[in-house]
C-alpha positions in Angstrom: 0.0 0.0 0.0 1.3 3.1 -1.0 1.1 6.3 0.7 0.6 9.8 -0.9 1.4 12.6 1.9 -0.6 15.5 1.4 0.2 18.0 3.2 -1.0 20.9 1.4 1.3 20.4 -1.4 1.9 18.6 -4.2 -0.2 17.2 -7.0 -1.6 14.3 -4.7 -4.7 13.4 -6.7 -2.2 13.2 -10.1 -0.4 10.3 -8.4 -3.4 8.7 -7.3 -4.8 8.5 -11.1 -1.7 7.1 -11.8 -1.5 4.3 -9.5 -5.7 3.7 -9.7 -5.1 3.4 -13.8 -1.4 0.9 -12.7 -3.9 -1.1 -10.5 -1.4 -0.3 -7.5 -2.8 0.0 -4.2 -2.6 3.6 -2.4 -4.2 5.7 0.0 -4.1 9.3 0.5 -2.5 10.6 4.0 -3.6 13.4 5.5 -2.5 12.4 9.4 -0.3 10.1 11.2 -3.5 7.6 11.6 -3.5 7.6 8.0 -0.1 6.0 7.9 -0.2 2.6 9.5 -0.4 -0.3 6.7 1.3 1.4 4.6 4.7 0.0 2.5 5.9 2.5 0.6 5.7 6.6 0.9 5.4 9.6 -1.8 6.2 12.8 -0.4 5.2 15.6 -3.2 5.9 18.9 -2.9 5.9 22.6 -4.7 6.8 25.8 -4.0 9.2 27.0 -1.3 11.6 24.8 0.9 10.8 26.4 4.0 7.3 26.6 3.6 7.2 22.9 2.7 9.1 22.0 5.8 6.8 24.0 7.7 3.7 22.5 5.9 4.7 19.0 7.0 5.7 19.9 10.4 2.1 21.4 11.2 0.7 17.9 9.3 1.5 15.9 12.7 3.1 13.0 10.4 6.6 14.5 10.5 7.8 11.9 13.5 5.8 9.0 11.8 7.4 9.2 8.1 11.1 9.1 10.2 9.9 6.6 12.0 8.8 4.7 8.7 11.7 5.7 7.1 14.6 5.6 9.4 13.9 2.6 11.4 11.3 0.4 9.4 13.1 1.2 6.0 10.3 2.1 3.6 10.4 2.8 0.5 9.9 6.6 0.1 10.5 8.9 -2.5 10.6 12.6 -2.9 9.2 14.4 -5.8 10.5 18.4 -7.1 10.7 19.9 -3.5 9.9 16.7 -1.9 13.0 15.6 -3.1 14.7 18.8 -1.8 14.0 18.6 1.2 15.9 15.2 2.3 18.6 17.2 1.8 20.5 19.0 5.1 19.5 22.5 3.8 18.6 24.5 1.3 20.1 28.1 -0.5 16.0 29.0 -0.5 15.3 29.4 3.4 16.4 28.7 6.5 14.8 25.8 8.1 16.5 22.7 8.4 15.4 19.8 5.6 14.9 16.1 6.8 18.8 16.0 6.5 18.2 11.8 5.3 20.8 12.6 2.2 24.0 14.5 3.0 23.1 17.1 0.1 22.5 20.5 -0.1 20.2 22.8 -2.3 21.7 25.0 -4.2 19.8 28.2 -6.7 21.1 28.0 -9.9 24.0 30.3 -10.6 22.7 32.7 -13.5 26.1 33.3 -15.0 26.2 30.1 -16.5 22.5 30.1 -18.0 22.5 31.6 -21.9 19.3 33.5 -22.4 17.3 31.0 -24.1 17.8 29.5 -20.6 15.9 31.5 -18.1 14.6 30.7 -14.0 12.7 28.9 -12.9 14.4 26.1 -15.4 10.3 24.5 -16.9 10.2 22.2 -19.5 11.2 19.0 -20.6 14.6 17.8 -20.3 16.7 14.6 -21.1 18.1 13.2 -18.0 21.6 11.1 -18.4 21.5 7.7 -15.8 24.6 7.6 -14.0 23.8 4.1 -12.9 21.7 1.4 -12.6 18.8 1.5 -10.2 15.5 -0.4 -10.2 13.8 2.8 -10.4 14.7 3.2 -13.8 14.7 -0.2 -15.0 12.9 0.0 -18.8 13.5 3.4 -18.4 16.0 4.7 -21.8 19.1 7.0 -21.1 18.0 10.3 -22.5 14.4 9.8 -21.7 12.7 13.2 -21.2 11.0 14.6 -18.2 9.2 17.6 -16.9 10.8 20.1 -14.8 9.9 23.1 -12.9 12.4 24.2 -10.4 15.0 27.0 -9.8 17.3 25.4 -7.3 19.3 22.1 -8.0 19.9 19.4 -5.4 24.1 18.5 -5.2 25.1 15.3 -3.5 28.1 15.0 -1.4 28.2 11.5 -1.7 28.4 11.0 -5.7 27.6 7.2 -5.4 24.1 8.5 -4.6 23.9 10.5 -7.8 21.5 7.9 -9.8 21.0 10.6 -12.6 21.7 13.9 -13.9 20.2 16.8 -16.0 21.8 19.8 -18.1 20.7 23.4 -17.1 23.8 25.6 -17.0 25.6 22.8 -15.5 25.1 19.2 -14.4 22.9 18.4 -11.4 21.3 15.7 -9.6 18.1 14.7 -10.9 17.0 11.2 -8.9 19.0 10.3 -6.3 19.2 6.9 -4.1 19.9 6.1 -0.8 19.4 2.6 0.4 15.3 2.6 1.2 15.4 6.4 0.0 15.0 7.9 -3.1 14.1 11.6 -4.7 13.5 12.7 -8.3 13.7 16.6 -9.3 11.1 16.7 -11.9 7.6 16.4 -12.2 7.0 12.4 -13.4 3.6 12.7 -12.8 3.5 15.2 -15.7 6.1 13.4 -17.8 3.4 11.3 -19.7 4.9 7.5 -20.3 8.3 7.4 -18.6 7.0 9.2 -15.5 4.5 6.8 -15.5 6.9 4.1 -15.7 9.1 5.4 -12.7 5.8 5.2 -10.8 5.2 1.9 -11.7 8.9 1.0 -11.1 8.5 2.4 -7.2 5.5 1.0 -6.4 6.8 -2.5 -7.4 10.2 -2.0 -5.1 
């Protein structure tokens, strides 16, 4: 059973289409009560880093999802600022993030973007696989994806780097570690091969 947080954020009734059409069990969460049975977690997320942190605080699940997470292992994955915030911190705010990958969020550094490349970076983009990872399995290097985000997610730990995008420089796109995983763009709006990711995670 799959749970989609929602928190306030986050296209939470897109991924449930998804997984209703896959035949994949889910279940919305809105609370902590909402998160017992569960095997696997999707944490969305748009808009601000800080605001998101804040969002899921206020949610009462915070403790839960570590819980989940840290000690029971599941399966979770973050999605645009979902995936931000595993990171220690962030270049947009000031709150802490989860701090579950030793990354940081970085804003994309405007000297190195030509002016057919403007902020936030939205659109599709071809994403290059760094390495093998079930999440991608059927999944072709160079496969497109839809992004909408104007701060970038850098690993310190490059074994966690599962793949990378081109927007001024390389960054981390999805990134993988052990029971944790985070994608940058949007695969719920990335037609057949976000689909496909989705399908991938839920059969983990």
């Amino acid at each position: 059973m799959i749970a989609i947080i929602d928190y306030g954020l986050g296209n939470v009734m897109a991924f449930a289409n998804i997984y209703k059409n896959l035949d994949i069990p889910f279940k919305i969460a809105k609370c902590k009560d909402d998160l017992t049975m569960v095997t696997k977690i999707i944490l969305p997320g748009v808009g601000a880093f800080d605001h998101a942190m804040q969002r899921l605080q206020e949610s009462g699940m915070r403790e839960t999802i570590d819980e989940l997470v840290l000690e029971k292992k599941l399966p979770i994955i973050g999605i645009c600022v979902g995936m931000q915030m595993l990171a220690q911190s962030s270049d947009e705010g000031n709150l802490q993030g989860l701090g579950w990958i030793d990354a940081k969020v970085k804003k994309f550094d405007k000297t190195l973007l030509d002016k057919n490349s403007p902020l936030p970076h939205m659109g599709w983009n071809s994403i290059k696989i760094a390495r093998p990872n079930a999440l991608m399995s059927e999944i072709d290097d160079e496969a497109r994806f839809y992004f909408l985000h104007s701060y970038y997610f850098e690993c310190n730990q490059s074994n966690e780097c599962i793949a990378t995008a081109f927007y001024g420089n390389d960054f981390t796109c999805i990134v993988n570690k052990q029971n944790i995983y985070g994608v940058q763009f949007h695969p719920e709006k990335s037609h057949h091969n976000g689909i496909k990711l989705l399908h991938n995670f839920g059969r983990l």
